[in-house]
C-alpha positions, 0 to 999 in steps of 0.5 A: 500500500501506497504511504499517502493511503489510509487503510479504511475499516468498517466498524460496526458499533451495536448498541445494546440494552436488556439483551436487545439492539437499540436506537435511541428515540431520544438521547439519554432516555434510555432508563426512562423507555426512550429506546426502539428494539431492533433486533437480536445482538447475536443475529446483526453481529452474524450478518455484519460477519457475513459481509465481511465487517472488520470489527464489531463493537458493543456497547452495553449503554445501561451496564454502569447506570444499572450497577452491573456487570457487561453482557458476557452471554451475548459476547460468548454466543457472537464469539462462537459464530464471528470470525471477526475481532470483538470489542465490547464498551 
């Protein structure tokens, strides 16, 4: 690769609440009912697999606001079906 060429990435970045990703219907409602369900943690991570994804995140966006630990059962049933790197937030 050429020095002046930057290496682009794609990253997706998954936000997940009770088990479930999230689009927030308005920021920092998220305790208050102010999320839309879209879909299974697992599934999305399985399809960004497929298309080749570089990474996924996950964001666990009530884990410190609840007093508990991160989502590790969502984070070993991706693990076992991605073959991409794996961050979690």
């Amino acid at each position: 690769m050429h020095p002046d060429m930057i290496a682009k990435r794609v990253i997706p970045c998954l936000d997940v609440h009770a088990g479930k990703v999230t689009r927030g219907v308005q920021f920092g409602k998220a305790e208050a009912g102010g999320l839309r369900n879209v879909g299974d943690p697992v599934e999305l991570a399985m399809r960004y697999n497929e298309q080749n994804a570089d990474e996924m995140v996950f964001f666990d966006i009530t884990a410190s606001a609840e007093g508990r630990a991160t989502m590790v059962d969502v984070i070993e049933r991706a693990a076992e079906c991605c073959f991409m790197p794996l961050t979690v937030g």
